[in-house]
C-alpha positions, 0 to 999 in steps of 0.5 A, a space after each residue: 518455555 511453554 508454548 503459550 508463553 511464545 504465543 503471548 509474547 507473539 500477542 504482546 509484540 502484536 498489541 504494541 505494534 499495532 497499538 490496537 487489540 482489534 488490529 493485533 488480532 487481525 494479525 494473529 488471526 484471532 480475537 481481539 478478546 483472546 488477544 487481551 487475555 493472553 497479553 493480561 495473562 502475560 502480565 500476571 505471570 510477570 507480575 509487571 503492567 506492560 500496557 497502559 489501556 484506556 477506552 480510546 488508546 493503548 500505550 506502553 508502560 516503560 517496562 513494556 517497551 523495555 521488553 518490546 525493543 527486546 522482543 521484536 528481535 528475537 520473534 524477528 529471528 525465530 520466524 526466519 528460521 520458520 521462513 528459511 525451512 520453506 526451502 525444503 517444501 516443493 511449493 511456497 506455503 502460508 500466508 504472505 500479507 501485501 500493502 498496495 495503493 488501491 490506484 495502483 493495485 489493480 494494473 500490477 496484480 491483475 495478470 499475476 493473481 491467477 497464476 501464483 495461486 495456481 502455481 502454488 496452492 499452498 499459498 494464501 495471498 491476502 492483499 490490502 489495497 489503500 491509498 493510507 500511507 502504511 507503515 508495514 512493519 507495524 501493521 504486520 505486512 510482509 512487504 508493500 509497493 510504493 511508486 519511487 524509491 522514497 523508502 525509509 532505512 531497513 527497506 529492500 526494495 525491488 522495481 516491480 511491473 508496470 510502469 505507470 504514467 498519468 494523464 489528463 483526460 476529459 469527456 467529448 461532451 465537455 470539449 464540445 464547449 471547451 478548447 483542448 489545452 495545448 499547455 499547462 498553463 491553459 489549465 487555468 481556464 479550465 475546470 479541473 477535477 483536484 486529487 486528494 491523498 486520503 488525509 485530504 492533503 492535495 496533491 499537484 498534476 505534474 508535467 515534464 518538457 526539454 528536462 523541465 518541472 511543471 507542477 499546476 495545483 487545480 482550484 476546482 469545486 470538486 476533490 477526490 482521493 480515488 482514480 475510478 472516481 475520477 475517471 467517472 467524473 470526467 466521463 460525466 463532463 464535470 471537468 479535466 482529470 489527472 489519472 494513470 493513464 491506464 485506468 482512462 485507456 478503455 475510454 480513451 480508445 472508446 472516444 469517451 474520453 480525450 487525452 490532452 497534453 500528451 507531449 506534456 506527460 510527466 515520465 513514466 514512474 517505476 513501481 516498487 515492493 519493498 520488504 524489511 531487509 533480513 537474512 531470509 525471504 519466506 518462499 511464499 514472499 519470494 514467490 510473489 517477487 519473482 511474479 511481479 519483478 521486472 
């Protein structure tokens, strides 16, 4: 096989997993162009259409996916092999690709980004940061962090630091007109500042007490899918918003926001990196794990 049969069959592999030629050649780190030519250049020696491509999607054709459920595998296996020879390096080299919730990001890469590039220079980290549900293995990353264990078959998952909590938080101003809420249901009586996932699906605050459940679904006039965001609206006085804790501490230790129903607080929430499990990690992954793990 010549070397640039395996880097259009790295190409196809791309395109059918992204379903996207733009998103393939972000993977490959190439044009979505060059992408399109070495998958056409694929078909024309197979002389087998294996995409269906309109303006708007690209599909499988049924020999397409013949020869992804195929191929899949084997590139799976050769870049093991690529991985396992790391071992022999003094220090992890390439590139290692992290999915993060962007709400979450900031608290579980701040302290470590600085001392794994140091630690190791040949190592080019590159973290996407966004509340989007990502499928992983489709969009081409190495490994992700998710709050639970909810995590599909196939998944290694490893607890990650910090643990994070949320809070319910509000402006001095606003509770210069409004009481503290002892309890969740005083909630009700309150403007609350309602938090969204990105596909706009609302999302209830949660509370625990003596082992007990509560969940409150706000009503407000305003919802927002970004925790900054969130902290800044309850700075300006709009109403009470549901945060991690750790993004509202600065404030709350300024006395520009107020925590309320503290003793309320849902428990604290582990964080996970999960990665597809196979028989060897690339050193620049194992890196990455051994910097966050607990």
């Amino acid at each position: 096989m010549r070397s640039t049969d395996l880097s259009e069959l790295a190409a196809f592999d791309a395109v059918a997993r992204h379903r996207n030629f733009r998103r393939a050649g972000e993977e490959r780190g190439v044009t979505a162009s060059a992408i399109s030519h070495a998958v056409g250049n694929l078909e024309a020696r197979v002389g087998i259409r294996l995409l269906n491509r309109t303006t708007r999607s690209v599909a499988l054709t049924d020999a397409g996916a013949m020869l992804l459920a195929q191929l899949s595998p084997a590139l799976g296996e050769i870049g093991s092999a690529l991985d396992a020879l790391n071992q022999f390096r003094d220090t992890p080299f390439g590139k290692v690709r992290i999915n993060a919730p962007n709400s979450v990001a900031p608290f579980v890469f701040r302290s470590v980004i600085g001392p794994l590039i140091a630690e190791n220079p040949g190592l080019q980290l590159e973290i996407v940061a966004t509340d989007r549900l990502v499928d992983i293995v489709e969009e081409g990353f190495d490994a992700g962090i998710r709050l639970g264990e909810s995590l599909r078959d196939g998944m290694t998952a490893v607890k990650i630091k910090p643990r994070l909590r949320f809070a319910v938080v509000g402006s001095t101003s606003y509770f210069e007109h409004n009481p503290l809420p002892k309890t969740p249901d005083d909630l009700r009586h309150h403007v609350c500042i309602r938090n969204i996932y990105p596909s706009g699906k609302p999302y209830a605050w949660e509370f625990s007490r003596a082992g007990k459940i509560i969940e409150f679904e706000p009503t407000g006039s305003l919802s927002l899918d970004d925790h900054e965001l969130m902290v800044e609206a309850a700075l300006s006085g709009v109403g009470l918003a549901y945060v991690w804790e750790e993004r509202a501490r600065p404030y709350i230790h300024n006395g520009s926001l107020v925590e309320c129903l503290a003793s309320w607080s849902a428990p604290e929430d582990w964080l996970y990196l999960y990665y597809p499990t196979r028989k060897y990690l690339s050193a620049g992954l194992r890196a990455v794990i051994d910097a966050l793990r607990v």
